[in-house]
RODO-2510 file (C-alpha; in nm, 4 decimals, decimal comma):
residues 484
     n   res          X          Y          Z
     1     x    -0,3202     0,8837     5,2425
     2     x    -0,1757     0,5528     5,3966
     3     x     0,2099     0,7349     5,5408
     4     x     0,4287     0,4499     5,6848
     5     x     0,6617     0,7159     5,8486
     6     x     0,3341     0,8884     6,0189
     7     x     0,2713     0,5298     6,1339
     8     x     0,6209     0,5146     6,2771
     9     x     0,6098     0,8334     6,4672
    10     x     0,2928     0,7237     6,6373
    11     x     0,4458     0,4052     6,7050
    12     x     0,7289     0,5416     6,9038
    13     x     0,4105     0,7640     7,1179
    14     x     0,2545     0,4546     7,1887
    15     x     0,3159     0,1765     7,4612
    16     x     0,3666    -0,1797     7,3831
    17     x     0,0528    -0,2710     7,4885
    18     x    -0,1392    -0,0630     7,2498
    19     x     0,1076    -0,1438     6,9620
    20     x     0,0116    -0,5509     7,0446
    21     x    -0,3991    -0,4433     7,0023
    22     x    -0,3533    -0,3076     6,7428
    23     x    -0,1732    -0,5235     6,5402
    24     x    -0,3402    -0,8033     6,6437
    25     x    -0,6692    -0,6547     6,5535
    26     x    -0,5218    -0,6600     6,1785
    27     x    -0,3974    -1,0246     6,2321
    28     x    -0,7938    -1,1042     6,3341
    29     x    -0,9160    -0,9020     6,0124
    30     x    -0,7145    -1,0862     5,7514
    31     x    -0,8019    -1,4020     5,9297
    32     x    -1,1627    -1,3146     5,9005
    33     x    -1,1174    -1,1796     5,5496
    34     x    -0,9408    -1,4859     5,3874
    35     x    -1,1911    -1,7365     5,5968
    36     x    -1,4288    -1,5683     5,4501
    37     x    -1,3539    -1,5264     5,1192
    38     x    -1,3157    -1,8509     4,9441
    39     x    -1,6126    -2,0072     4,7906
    40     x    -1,8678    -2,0551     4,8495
    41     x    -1,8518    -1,7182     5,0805
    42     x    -1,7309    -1,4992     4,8611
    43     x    -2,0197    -1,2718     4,9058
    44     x    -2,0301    -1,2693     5,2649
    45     x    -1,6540    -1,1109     5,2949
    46     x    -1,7534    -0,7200     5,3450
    47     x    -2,0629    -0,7917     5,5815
    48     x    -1,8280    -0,9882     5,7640
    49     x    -1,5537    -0,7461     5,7723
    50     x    -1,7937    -0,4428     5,8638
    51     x    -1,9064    -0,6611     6,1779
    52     x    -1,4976    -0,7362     6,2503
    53     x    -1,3937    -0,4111     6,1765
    54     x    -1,6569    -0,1720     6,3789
    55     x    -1,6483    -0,4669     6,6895
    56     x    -1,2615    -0,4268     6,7075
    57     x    -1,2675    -0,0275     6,7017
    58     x    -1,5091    -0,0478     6,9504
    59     x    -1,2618    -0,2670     7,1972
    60     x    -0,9956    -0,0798     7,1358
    61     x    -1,0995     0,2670     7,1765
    62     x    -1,3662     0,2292     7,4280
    63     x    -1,6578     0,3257     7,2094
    64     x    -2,0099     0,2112     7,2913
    65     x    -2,1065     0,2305     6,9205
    66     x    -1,9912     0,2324     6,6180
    67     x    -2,0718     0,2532     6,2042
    68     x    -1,8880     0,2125     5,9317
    69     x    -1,9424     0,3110     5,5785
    70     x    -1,7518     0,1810     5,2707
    71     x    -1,7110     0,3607     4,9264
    72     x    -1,5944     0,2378     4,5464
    73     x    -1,3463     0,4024     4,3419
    74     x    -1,6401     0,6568     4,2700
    75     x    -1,7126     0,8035     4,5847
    76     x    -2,0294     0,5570     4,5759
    77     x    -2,1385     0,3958     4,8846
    78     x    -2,1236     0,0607     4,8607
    79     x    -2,2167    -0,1611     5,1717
    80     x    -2,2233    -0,0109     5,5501
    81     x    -2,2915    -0,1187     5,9413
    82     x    -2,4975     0,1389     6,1347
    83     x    -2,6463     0,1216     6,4347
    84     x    -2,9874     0,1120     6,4307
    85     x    -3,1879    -0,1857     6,6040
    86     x    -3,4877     0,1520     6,7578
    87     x    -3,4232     0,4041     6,4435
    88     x    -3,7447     0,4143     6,2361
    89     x    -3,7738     0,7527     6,1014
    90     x    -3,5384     0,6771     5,8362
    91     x    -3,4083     0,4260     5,5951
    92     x    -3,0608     0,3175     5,5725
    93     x    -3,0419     0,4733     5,2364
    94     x    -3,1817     0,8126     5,3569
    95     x    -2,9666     0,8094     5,6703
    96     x    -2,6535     0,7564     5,4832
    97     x    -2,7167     1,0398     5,2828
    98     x    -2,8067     1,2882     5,6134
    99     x    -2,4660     1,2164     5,7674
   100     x    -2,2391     1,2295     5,4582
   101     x    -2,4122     1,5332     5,3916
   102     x    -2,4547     1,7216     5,7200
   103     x    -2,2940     1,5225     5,9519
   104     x    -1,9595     1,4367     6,1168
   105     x    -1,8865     1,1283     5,8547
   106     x    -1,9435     1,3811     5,5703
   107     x    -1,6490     1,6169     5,6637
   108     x    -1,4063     1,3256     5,7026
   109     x    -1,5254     1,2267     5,3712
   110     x    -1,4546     1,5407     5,2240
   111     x    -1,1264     1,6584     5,4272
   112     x    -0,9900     1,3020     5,4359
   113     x    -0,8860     1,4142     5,8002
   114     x    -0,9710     1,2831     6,1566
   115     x    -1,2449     1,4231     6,3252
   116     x    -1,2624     1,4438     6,6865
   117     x    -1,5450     1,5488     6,9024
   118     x    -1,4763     1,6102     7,2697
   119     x    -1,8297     1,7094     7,3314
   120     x    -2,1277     1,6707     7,0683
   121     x    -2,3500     1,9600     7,2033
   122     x    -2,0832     2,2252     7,1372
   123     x    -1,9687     2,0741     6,7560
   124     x    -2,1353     2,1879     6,4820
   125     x    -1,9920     1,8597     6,2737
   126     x    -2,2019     1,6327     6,4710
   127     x    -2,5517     1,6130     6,3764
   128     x    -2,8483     1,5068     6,6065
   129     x    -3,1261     1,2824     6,4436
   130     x    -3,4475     1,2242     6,5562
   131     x    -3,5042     0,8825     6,7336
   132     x    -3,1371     0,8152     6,7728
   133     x    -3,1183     0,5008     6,9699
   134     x    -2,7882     0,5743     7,1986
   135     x    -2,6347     0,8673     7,3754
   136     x    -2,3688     1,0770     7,1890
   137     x    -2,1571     1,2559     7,4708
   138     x    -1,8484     1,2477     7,2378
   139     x    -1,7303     1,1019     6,8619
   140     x    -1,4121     0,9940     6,7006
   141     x    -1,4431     0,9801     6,3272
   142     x    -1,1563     0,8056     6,0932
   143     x    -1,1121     0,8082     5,6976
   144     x    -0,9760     0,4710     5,5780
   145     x    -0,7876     0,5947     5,2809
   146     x    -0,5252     0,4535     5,0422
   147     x    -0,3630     0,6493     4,7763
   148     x    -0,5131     0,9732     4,8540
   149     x    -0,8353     0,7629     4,7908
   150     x    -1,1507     0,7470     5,0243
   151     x    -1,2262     0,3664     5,0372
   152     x    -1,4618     0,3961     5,3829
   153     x    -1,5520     0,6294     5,6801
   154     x    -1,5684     0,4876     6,0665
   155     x    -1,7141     0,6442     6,2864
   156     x    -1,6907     0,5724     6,6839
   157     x    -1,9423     0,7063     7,0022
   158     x    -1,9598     0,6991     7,3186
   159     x    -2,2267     0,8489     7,5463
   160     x    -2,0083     1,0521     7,7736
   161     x    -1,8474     1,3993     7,6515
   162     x    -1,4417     1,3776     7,6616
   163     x    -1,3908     0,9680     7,6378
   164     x    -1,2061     0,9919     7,2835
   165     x    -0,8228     1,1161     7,4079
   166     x    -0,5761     1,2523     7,1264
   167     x    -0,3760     0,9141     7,2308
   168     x    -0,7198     0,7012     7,1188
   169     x    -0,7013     0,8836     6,8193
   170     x    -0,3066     0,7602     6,7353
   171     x    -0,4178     0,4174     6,7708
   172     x    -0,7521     0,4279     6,5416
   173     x    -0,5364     0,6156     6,3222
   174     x    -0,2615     0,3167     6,3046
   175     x    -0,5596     0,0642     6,2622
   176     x    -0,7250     0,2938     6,0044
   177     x    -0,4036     0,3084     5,8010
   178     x    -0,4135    -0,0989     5,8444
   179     x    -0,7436    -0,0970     5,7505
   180     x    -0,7299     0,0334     5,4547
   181     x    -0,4829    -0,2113     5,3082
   182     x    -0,7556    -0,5007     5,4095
   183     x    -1,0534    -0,3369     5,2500
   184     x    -0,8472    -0,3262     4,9306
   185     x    -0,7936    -0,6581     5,0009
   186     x    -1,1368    -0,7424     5,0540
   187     x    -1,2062    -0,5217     4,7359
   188     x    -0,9626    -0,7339     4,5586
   189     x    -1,1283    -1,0806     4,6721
   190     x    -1,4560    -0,9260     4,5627
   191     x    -1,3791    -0,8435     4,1852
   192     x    -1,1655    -1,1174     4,1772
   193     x    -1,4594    -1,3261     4,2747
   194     x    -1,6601    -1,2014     4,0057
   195     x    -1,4118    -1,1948     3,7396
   196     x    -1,4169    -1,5503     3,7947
   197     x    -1,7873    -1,6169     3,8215
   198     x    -1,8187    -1,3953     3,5047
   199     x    -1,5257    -1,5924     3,3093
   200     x    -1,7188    -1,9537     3,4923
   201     x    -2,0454    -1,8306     3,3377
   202     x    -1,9095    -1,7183     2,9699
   203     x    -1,7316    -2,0562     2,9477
   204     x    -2,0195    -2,2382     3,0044
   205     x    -2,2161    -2,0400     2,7673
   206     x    -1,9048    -2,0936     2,5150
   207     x    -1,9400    -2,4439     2,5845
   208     x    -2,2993    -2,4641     2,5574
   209     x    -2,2806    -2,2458     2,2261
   210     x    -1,9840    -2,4724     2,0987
   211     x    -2,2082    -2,8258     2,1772
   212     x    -2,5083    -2,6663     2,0130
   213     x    -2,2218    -2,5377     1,6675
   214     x    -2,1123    -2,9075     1,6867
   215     x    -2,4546    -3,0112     1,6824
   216     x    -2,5225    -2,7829     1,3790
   217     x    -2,2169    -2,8651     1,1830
   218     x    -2,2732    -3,2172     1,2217
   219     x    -2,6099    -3,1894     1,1070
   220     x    -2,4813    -3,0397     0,8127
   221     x    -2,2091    -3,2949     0,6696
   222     x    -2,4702    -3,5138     0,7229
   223     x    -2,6602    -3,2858     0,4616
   224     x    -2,3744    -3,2296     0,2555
   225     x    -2,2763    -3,5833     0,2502
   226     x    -2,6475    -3,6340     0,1348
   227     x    -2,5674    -3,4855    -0,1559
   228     x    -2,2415    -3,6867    -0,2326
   229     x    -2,3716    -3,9864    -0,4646
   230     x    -2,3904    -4,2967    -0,2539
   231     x    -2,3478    -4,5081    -0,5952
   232     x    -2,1786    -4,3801    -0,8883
   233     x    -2,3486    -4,5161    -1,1759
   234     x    -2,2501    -4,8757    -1,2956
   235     x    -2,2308    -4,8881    -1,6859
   236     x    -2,1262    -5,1455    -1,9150
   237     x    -1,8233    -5,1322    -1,9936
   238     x    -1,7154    -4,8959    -1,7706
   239     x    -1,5731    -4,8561    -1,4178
   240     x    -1,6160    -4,5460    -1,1918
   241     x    -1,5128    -4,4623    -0,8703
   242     x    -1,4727    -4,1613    -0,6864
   243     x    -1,3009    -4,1094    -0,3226
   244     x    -1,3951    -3,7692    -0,0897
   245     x    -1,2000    -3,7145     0,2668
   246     x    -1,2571    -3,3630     0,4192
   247     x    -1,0554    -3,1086     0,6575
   248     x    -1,3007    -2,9950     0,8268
   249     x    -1,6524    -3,0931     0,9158
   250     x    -1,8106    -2,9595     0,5884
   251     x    -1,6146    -2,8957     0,2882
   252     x    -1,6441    -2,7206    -0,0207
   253     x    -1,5245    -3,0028    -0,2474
   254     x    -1,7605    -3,2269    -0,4452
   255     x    -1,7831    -3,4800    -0,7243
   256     x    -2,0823    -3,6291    -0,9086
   257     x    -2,1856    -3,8777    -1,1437
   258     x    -2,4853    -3,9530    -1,3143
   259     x    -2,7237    -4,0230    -1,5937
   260     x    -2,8544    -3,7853    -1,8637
   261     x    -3,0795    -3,8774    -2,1129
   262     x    -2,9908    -4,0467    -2,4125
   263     x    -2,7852    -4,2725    -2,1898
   264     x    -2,5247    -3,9979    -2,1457
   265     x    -2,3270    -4,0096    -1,7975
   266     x    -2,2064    -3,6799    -1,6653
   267     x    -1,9323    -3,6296    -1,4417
   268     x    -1,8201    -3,3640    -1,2060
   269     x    -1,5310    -3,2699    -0,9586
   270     x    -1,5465    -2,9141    -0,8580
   271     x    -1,4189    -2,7146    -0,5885
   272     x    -1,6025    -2,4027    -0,3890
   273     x    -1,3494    -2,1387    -0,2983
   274     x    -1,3248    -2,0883     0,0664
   275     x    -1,4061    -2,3588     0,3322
   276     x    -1,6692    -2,3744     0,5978
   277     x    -2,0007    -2,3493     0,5971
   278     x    -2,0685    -2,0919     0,3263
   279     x    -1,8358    -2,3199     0,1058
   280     x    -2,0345    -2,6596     0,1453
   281     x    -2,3889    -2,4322     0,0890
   282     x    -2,2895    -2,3235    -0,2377
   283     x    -2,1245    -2,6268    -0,2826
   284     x    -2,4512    -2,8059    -0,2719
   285     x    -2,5819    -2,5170    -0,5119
   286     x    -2,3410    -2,5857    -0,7995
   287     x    -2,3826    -2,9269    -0,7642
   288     x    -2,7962    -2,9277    -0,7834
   289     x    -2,7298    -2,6406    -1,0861
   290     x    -2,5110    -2,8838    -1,3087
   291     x    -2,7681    -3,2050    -1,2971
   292     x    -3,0854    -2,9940    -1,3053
   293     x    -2,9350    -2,7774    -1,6000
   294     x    -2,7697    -3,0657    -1,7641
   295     x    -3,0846    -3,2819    -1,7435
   296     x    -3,3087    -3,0039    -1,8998
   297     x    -3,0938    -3,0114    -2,2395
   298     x    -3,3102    -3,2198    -2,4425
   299     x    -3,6600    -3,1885    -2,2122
   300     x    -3,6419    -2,8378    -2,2928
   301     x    -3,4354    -2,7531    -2,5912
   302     x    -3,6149    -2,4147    -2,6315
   303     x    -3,4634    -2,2482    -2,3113
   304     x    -3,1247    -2,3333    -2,3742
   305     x    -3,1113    -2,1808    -2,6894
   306     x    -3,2651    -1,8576    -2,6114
   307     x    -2,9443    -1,8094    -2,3715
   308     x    -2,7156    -1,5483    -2,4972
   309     x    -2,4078    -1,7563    -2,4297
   310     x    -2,2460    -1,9751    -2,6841
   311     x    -1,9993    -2,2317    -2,5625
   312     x    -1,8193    -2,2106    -2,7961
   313     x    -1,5835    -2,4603    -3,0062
   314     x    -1,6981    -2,6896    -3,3107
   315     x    -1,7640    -3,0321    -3,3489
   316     x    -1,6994    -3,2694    -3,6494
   317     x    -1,9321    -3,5834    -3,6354
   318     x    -2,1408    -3,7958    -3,8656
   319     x    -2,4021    -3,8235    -3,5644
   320     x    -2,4585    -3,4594    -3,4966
   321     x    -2,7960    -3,4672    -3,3327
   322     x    -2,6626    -3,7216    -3,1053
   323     x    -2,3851    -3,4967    -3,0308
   324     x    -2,5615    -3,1721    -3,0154
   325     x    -2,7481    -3,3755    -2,6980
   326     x    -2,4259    -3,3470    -2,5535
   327     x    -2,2914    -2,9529    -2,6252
   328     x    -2,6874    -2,8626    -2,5058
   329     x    -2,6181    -3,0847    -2,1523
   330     x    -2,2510    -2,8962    -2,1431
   331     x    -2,4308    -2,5830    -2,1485
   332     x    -2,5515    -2,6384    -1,7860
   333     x    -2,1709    -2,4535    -1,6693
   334     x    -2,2690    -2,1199    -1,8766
   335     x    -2,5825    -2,1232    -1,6722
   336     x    -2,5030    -2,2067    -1,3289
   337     x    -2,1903    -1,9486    -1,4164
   338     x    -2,4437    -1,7162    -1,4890
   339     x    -2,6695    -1,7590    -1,2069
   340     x    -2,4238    -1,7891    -0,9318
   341     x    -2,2484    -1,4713    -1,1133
   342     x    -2,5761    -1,2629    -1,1178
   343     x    -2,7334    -1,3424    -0,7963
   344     x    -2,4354    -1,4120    -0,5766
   345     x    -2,1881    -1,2030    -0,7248
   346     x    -2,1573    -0,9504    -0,4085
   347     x    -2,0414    -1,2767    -0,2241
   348     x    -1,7527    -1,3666    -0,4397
   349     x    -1,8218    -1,7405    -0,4045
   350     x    -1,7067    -1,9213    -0,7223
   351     x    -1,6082    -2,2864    -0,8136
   352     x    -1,3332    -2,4326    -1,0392
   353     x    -1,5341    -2,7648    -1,1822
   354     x    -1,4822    -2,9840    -1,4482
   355     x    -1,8135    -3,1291    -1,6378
   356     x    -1,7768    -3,4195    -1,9001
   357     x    -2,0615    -3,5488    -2,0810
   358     x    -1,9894    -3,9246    -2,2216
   359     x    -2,1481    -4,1305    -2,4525
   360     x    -2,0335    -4,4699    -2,3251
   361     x    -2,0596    -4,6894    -2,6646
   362     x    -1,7991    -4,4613    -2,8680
   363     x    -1,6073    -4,3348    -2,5594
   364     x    -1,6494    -3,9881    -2,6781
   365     x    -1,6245    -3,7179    -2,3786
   366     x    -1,7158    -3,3216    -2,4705
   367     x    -1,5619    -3,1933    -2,1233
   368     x    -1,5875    -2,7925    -1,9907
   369     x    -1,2858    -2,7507    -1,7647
   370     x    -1,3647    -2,3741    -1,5620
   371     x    -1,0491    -2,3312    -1,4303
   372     x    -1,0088    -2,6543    -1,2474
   373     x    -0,7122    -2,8539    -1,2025
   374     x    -0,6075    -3,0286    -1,5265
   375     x    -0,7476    -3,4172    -1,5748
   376     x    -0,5362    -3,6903    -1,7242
   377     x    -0,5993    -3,9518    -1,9638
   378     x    -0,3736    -4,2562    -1,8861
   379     x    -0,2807    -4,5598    -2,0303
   380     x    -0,0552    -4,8912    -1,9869
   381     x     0,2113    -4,6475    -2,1103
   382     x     0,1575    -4,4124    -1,8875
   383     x    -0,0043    -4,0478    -1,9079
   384     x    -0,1444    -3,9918    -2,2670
   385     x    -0,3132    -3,6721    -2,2634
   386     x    -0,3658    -3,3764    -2,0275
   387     x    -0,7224    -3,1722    -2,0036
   388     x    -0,6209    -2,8277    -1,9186
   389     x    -0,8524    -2,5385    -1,8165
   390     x    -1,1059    -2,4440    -2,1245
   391     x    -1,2578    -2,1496    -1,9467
   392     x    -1,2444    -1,9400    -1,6092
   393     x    -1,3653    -2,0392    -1,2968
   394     x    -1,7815    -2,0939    -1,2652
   395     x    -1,9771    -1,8086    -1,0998
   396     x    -1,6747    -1,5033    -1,1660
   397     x    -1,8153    -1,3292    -1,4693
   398     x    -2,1809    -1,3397    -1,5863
   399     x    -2,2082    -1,3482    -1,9311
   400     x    -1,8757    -1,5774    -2,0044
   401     x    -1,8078    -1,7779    -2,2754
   402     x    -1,7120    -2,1184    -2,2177
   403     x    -1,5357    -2,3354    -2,4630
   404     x    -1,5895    -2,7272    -2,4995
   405     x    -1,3365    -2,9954    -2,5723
   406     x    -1,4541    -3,3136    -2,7127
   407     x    -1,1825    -3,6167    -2,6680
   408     x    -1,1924    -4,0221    -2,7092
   409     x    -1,1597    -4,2815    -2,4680
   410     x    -1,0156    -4,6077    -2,6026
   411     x    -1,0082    -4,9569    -2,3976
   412     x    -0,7769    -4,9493    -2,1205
   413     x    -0,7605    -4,5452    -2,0763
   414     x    -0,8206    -4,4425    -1,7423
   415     x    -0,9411    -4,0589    -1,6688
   416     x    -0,8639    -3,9141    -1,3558
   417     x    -0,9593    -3,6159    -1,1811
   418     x    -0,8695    -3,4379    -0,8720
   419     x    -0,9195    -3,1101    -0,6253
   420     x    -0,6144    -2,8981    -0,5088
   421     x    -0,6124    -3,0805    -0,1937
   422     x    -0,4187    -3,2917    -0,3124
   423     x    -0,1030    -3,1460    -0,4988
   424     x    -0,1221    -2,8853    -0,1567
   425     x    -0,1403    -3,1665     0,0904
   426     x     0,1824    -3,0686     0,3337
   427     x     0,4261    -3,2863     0,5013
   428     x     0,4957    -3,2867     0,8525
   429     x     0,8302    -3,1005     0,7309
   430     x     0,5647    -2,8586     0,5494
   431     x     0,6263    -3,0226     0,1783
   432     x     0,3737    -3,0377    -0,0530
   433     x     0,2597    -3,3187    -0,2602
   434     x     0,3470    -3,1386    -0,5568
   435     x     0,1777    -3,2376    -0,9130
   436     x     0,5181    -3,4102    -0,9887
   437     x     0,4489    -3,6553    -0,7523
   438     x     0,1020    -3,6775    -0,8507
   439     x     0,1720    -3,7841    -1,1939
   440     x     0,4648    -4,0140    -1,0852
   441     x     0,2392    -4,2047    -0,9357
   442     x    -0,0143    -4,2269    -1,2300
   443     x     0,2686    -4,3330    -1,4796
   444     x     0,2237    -4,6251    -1,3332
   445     x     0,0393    -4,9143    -1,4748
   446     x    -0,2578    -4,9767    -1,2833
   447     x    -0,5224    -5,2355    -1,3626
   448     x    -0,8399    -5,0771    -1,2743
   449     x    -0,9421    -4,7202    -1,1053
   450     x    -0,9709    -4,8663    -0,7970
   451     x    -0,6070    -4,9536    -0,7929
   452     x    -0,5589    -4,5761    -0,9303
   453     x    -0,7184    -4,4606    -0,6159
   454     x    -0,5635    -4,7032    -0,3620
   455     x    -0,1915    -4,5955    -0,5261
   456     x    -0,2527    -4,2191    -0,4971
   457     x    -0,4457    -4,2634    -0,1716
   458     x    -0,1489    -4,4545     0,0229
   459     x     0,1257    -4,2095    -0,1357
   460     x    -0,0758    -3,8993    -0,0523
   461     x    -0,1582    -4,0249     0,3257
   462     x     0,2135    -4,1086     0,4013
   463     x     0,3307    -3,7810     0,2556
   464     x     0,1061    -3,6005     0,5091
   465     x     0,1587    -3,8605     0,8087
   466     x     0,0458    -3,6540     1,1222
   467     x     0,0985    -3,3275     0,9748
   468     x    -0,2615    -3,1270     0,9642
   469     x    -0,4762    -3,1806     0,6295
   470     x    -0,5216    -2,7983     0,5467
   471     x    -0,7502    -2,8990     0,2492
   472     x    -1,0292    -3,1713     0,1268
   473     x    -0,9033    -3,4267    -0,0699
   474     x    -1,1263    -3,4933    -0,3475
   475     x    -1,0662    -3,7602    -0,6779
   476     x    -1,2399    -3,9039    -0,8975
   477     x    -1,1609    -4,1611    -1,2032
   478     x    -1,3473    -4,3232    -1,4807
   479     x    -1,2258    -4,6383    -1,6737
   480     x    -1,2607    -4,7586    -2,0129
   481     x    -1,2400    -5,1214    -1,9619
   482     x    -1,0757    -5,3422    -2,2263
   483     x    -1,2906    -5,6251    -2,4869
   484     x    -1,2567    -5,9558    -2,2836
***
């Protein structure tokens, strides 16, 4: 154990010359050391220090040779400097093992003491080995240690008996106790070294991984985009228009519009719980469910009505087969409910949507609204009527009934729909949008849906200003255009 006292009692035994070696001996080590140990020679710090180390016990004490073996926190060796340029009989490995088993090195390893040798023939301690390539009259033998830990073992020789004095031994003993401090040093450089190489490697691997998710997630809003209509559908009398602008990357919003037959237009706004990439997958599900579904109503009559669900309400009309076109294409929410319900249920993924089927020439819209957001009908007067949530949210409970609304459309009404996005959008001061706001700003007259959109749009973006969009904005609006 490294005692600074001890130090200072041998201090005041030894002359000023000896003091001066020795501490300049440590002033050459941490030289070497810190040269050493700066990239991109990180690695070569211990071999260096072994070389330093033995070459300046050697000067000072007088020794001929000299080895020196280190050790972990384990009592594993882990690098050594021994001399021997003529010894073949044995590896390093093997002769490592000998000494710190039988020989001198191996009881200052285990006592943690000094060992001194006046004369190797009469010391038991020291052990001969075939093929040794120098003399061995006497031996000094030191245990670097540091907190009652073993961190190396040097061991000094010279060939005649009696050269290592009890005054030799106070100044190894003051360079031992120095040397410990720079092998922890060097120890420190070491794992410090490959901390960093470690932390250099896993960042580029983070930043390789993170290029190759970019890649990825680019790849699929391009997908997801895909399946975003590039053209709502353009019908007489009619305008359409819907506007999408996501958080993140991909998004589990999504809004639809297209043509049934019959001449029927179907439109959709829906919204995928969660966000990421699960969202937009089943996002792209409920969206390929609703037009496949919906465009099956009258191509295959047969299957929808051997489903157990009923949707439920009634409908008054002196055209009923052209109307029960429309409650057979609104059927296409009990089914996707029931599909995503039985064969995704253990991922509790659902989706709050909104499907209206229209028939353009009478303006009359049977709507499903599964727990979305309500819709509103407005006018030059401002909002006439709201659409509120007919049923639960699509893909919850297999087996659900869902009940249909039918309303009219009349010249000049304007229907507009919308995700939570937007009534949740947050303010730099961490306000929300609110639906209040919302509907303030479709109370007023507007002239066409694009005008709609532009109105909320600008209102919406200077409410959130640089604050964070936590959510996809999603709208969509449909407008019953006036006779010329």
């Amino acid at each position: 154990m490294h005692d600074r006292n001890s130090d200072s009692d041998l201090s005041k035994k030894l002359d000023s010359d000896a003091l001066r070696a020795v501490f300049e001996a440590q002033s050459t080590l941490l030289e070497k050391l810190v040269s050493t140990a700066r990239p991109p020679y990180e690695r070569e710090a211990i071999k260096v220090l072994l070389r330093e180390t033995t070459e300046i016990s050697l000067s000072l004490s007088g020794a001929e040779h000299g080895s020196l073996i280190l050790f972990d926190s384990d009592g594993q060796v882990t690098d050594s400097l021994l001399p021997r340029d003529k010894m073949q009989t044995y590896t390093k490995s093997e002769l490592i093992e000998r000494v710190l088993k039988d020989g001198l090195a191996g009881w200052v390893a285990r006592h943690h003491e000094i060992g001194m040798v006046p004369d190797t023939r009469t010391d038991s301690r020291w052990l001969v080995l075939p093929e040794q390539p120098y003399q061995a009259g006497s031996a000094l033998c030191l245990p670097i240690v540091s907190a009652e830990m073993l961190l190396g073992v040097l061991t000094l020789v010279h060939s005649e008996p009696g050269h290592f004095t009890p005054r030799i031994a106070d100044i190894m003993r003051i360079l031992a106790n120095q040397m410990a401090l720079i092998v922890e040093n060097a120890n420190l450089f070491g794992n410090l070294s490959d901390s960093l190489n470690a932390l250099g490697a896993a960042q580029k691997n983070c930043e390789i991984s993170s290029q190759s998710l970019t890649r990825e997630l680019d790849k699929c809003r391009k997908m997801q985009m895909g399946f975003l209509p590039k053209d709502l559908p353009r019908i007489a009398g009619w305008e359409i228009e819907g506007f999408f602008f996501p958080a993140n990357r991909v998004s589990g919003d999504f809004y639809d519009g297209f043509v049934l037959p019959g001449g029927y237009l179907g439109i959709v706004i829906g919204d995928v719980c969660d966000k990421g990439v699960g969202a937009a997958l089943f996002m792209a599900l409920f969206r390929s469910m609703i037009r496949i579904f919906s465009g099956q109503a009258r191509l295959n009559r047969n299957m929808v009505n051997q489903s157990t669900h009923t949707v439920g309400g009634q409908i008054e009309t002196d055209d009923a087969p052209r109307q029960y076109s429309q409650v057979e294409a609104i059927r296409a929410v009990a089914l996707a409910n029931d599909y995503i319900a039985q064969e995704h249920g253990d991922m509790c993924m659902f989706a709050t949507l909104f499907f209206g089927i229209l028939e353009p020439e009478s303006g009359c819209l049977i709507y499903i609204n599964g727990g979305h957001e309500p819709l509103f009908i407005m006018n030059a007067e401002g909002i006439k009527e709201t659409l509120n949530p007919t049923g639960p949210a699509v893909g919850v409970i297999a087996h659900k009934e869902f009940a249909y609304k039918k309303v009219f459309l009349q010249p000049g009404d304007i229907l507009f729909g919308y995700t939570d996005g937007v009534i949740d959008a947050r303010s730099p001061q961490g306000e929300r949008f609110t639906i209040k706001r919302l509907l303030e700003v479709l109370s007023k007259p507007a002239e066409s849906v694009l005008e709609t959109m532009r109105s909320v749009g600008t209102d919406l973006f200077a409410h959130i200003g640089i604050a964070p969009q936590e959510d996809d904005v999603t709208m969509l609006a449909l407008r019953r255009n006036a006779p010329d």
